[in-house]
C-alpha positions as a Markdown table, in Angstrom:
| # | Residue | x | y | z |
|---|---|---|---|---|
| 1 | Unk | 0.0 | 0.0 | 0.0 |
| 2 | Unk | 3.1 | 2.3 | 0.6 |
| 3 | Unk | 4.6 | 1.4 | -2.6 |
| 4 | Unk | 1.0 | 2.2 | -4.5 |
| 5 | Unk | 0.8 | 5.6 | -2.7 |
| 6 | Unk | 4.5 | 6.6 | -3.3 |
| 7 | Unk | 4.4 | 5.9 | -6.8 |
| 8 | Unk | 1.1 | 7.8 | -7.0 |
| 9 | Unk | 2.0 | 10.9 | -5.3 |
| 10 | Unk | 5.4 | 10.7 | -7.6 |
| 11 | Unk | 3.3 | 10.6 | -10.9 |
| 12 | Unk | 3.9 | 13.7 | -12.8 |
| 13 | Unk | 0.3 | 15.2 | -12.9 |
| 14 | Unk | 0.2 | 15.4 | -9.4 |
| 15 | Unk | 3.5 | 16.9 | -8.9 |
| 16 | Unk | 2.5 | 20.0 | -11.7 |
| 17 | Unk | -1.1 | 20.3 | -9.8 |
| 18 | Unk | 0.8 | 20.9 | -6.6 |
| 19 | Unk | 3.1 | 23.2 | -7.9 |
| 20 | Unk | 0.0 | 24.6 | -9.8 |
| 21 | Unk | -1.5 | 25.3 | -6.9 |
| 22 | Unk | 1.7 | 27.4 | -5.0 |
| 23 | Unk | 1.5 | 29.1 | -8.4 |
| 24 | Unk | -2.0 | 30.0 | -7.8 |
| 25 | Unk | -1.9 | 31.1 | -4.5 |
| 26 | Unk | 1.2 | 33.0 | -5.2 |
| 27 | Unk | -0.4 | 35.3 | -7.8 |
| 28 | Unk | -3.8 | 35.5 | -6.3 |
| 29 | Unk | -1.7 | 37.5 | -3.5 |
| 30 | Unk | -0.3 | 39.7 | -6.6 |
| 31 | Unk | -3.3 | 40.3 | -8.0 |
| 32 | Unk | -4.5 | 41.4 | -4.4 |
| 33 | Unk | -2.0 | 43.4 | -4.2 |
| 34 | Unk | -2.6 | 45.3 | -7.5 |
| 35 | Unk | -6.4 | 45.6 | -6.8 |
| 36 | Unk | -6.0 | 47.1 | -3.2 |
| 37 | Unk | -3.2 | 49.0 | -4.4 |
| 38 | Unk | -3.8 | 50.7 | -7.5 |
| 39 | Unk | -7.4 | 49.8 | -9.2 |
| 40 | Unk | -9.7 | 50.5 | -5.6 |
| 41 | Unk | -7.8 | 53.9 | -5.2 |
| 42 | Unk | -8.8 | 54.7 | -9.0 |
| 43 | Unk | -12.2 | 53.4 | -8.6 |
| 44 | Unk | -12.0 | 55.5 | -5.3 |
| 45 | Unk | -11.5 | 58.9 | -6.7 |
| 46 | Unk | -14.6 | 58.4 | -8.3 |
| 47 | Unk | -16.8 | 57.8 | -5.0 |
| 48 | Unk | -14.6 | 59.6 | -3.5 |
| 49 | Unk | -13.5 | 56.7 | -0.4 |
| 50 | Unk | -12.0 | 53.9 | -0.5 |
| 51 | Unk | -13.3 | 50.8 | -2.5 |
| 52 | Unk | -13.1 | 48.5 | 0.0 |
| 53 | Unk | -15.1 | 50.8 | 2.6 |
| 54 | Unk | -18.1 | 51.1 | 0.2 |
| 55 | Unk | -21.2 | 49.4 | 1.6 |
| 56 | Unk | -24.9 | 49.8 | 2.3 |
| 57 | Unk | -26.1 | 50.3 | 6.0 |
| 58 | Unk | -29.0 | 48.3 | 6.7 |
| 59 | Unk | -29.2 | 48.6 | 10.5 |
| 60 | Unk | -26.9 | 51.5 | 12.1 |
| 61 | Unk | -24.7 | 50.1 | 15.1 |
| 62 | Unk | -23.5 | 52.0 | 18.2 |
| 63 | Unk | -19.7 | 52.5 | 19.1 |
| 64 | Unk | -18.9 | 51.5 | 22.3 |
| 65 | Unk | -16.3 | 53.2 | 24.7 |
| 66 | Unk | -13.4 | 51.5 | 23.0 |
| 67 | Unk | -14.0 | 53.2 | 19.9 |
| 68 | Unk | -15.5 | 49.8 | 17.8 |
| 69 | Unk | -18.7 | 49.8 | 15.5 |
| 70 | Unk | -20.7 | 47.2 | 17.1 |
| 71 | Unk | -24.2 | 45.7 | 15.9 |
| 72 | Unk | -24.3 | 47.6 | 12.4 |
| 73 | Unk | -25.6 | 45.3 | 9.5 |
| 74 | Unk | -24.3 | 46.2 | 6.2 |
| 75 | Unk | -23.8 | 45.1 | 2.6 |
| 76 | Unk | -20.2 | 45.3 | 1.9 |
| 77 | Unk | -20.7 | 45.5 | -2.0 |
| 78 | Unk | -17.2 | 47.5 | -1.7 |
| 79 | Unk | -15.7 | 44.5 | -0.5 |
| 80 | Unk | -17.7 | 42.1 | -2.9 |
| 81 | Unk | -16.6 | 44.3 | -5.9 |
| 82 | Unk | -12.8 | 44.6 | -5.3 |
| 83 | Unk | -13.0 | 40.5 | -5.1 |
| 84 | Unk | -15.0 | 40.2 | -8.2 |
| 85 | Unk | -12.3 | 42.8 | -10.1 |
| 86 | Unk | -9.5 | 40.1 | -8.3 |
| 87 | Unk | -11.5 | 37.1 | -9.9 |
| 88 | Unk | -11.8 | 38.6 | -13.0 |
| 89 | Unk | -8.1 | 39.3 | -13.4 |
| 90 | Unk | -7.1 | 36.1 | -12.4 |
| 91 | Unk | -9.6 | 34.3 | -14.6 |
| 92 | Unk | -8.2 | 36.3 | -17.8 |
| 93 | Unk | -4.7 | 35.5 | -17.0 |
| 94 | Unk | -5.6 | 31.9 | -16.9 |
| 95 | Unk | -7.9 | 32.2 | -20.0 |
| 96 | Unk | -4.3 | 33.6 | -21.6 |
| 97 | Unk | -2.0 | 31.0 | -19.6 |
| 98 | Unk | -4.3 | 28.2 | -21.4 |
| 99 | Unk | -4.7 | 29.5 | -24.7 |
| 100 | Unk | -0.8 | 30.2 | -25.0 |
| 101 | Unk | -0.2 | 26.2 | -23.5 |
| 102 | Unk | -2.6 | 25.1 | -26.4 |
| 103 | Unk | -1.4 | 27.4 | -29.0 |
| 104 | Unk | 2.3 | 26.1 | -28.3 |
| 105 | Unk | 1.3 | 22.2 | -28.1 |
| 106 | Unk | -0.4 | 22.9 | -31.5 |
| 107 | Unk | 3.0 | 23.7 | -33.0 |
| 108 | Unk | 4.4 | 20.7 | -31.2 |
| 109 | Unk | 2.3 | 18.3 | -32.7 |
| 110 | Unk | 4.2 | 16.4 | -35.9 |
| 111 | Unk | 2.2 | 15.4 | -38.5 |
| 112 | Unk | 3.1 | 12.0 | -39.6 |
| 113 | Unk | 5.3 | 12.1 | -42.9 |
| 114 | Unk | 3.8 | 10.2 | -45.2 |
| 115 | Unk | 5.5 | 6.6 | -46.0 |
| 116 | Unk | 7.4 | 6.2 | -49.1 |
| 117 | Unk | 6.1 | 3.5 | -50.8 |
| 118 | Unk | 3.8 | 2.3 | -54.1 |
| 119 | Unk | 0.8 | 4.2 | -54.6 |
| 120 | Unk | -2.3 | 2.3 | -54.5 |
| 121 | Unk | -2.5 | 2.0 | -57.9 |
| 122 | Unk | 0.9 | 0.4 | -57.8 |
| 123 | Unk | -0.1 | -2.3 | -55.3 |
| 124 | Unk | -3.4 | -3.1 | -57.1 |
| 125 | Unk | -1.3 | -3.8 | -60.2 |
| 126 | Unk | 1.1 | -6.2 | -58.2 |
| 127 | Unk | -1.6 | -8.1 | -57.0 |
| 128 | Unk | -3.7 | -8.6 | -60.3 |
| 129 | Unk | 0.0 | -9.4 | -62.0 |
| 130 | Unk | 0.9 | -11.9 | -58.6 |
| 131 | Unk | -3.6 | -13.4 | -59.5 |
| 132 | Unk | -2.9 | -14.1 | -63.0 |
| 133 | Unk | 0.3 | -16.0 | -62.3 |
């Protein structure tokens, strides 16, 4: 059973999902980055706040006397949209990752060269010459 899982973990898809995956996680944290940093402050100057900050107060809360917002209920669309805009970007960049994988193993495929041989016509008039022996 060890030998099984070893050589299972060892197969090569599994090895490029994990590192896949690192890869992933890696540039969702860029991406992140990128959003927070410079598309919400764009998108910002337009509302004039932070993009991140943007949300709809159903129920207002009371501070309390350490200075913390307690028992508001709010849609945090702000939020929900700077994760969408992250999605999106990491969803193109993958959409381009695949299409440049596919476009190269296109190239790499060989067509077959065709064999050097008779024709079938050639081989048809073996065999009736081979019959009427």
């Amino acid at each position: 059973m060890l030998k099984e899982f070893k050589e299972f973990a060892m197969k090569g898809n599994l090895i490029d999902i994990a590192v896949g995956f690192v890869m992933g996680a890696a540039f969702k944290q860029v991406v992140t980055s990128f959003t927070g940093g410079i598309i919400s402050p764009l998108i910002g100057l337009v509302f004039k706040t932070n993009l991140k900050d943007l949300k709809y107060v159903i129920s207002e809360g009371a501070v309390n006397s350490s200075g913390v917002l307690e028992g508001e209920s709010a849609l945090l669309w702000g939020q929900f949209l700077t994760h969408t805009i992250d999605f999106i970007i990491v969803a193109f960049v993958m959409f381009l990752l695949v299409k440049g994988v596919n476009t190269f193993k296109r190239k790499e495929e060989v067509v077959a060269p065709e064999l050097a041989g008779p024709s079938d016509n050639e081989l048809l008039s073996e065999i009736r010459d081979l019959l009427k022996k």
